[in-house]
C-alpha positions in Angstrom: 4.8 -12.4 8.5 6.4 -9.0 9.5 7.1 -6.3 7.7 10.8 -6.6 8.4 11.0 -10.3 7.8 9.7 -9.5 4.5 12.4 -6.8 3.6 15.1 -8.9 4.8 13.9 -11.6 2.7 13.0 -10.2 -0.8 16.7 -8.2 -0.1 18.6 -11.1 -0.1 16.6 -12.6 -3.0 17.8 -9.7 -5.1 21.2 -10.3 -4.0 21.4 -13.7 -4.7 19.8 -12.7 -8.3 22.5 -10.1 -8.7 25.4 -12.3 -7.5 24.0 -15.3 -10.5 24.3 -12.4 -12.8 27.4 -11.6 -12.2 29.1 -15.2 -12.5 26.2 -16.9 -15.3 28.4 -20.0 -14.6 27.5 -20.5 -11.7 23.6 -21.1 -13.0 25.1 -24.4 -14.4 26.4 -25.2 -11.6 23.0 -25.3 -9.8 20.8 -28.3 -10.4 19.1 -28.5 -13.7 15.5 -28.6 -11.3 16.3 -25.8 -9.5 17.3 -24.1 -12.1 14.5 -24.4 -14.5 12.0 -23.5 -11.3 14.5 -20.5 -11.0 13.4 -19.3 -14.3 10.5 -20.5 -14.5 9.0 -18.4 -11.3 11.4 -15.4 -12.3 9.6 -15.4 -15.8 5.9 -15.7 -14.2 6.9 -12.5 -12.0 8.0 -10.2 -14.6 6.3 -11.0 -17.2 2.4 -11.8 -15.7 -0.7 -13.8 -18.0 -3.3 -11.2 -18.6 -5.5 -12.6 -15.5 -2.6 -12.5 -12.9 -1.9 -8.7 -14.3 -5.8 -7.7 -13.8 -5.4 -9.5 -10.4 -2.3 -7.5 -9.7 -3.7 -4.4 -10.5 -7.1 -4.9 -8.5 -5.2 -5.7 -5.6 -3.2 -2.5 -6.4 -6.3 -0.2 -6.6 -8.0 -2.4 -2.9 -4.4 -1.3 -0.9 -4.9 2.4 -2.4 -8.9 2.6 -1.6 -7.0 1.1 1.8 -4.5 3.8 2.4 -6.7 6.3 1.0 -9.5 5.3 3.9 -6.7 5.7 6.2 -6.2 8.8 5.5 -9.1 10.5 5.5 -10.0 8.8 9.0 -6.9 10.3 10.4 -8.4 13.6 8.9 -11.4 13.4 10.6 -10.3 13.1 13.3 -8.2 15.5 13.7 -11.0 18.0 12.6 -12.2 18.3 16.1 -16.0 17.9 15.2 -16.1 14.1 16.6 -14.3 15.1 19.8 -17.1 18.2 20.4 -19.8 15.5 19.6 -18.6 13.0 22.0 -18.6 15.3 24.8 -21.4 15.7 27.2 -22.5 19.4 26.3 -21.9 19.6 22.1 -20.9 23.1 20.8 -20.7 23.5 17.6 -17.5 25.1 15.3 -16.8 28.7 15.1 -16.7 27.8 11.6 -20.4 27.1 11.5 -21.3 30.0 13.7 -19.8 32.7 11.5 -21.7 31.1 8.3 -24.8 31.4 10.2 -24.2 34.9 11.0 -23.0 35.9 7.1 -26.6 34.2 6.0 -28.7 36.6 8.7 -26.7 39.6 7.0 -27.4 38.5 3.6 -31.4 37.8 4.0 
């Protein structure tokens, strides 16, 4: 499912939410099955059992240790050091040079 699709969807889930709670009357007006399965999967979404909120909340931490993998690939990259590895002849960073060089002064 896309990204998009998703957005458009849980946005017009909350509209139809907001529209119920502006008219309550109309919730009667709905069938009393629908209506109980309205509540009941609003309920289980706001207010979680203990297991579905640790599952939540693992699955929280997974998409940040995701994200934060992400990241710090896009970092490395952009470092340079792969790019200077992958060619044929590898010179190393000035970086590294000039800390060799403060290390000969030092000894």
């Amino acid at each position: 499912m896309s990204q998009l699709k998703t957005n458009e969807e849980i946005a017009s889930c909350i509209a139809t939410i907001q529209k119920l709670l502006e008219d309550t009357n109309q919730l009667f007006e709905i069938p009393e099955a629908q209506r109980v399965a309205l509540f009941k999967v609003a309920g289980e979404l706001s207010r979680p059992n203990r297991d579905e909120f640790q599952r939540r909340r693992k699955d929280a931490k997974k998409a940040a240790k995701r994200k934060q993998i992400e990241s710090d690939k896009h970092a490395r990259k952009s470092t340079g050091i792969r790019s200077a590895r992958e060619a044929a002849l590898f010179v190393a960073p000035k970086l590294l040079a000039a800390a060799s060089i403060s290390e000969k002064h030092q000894n």
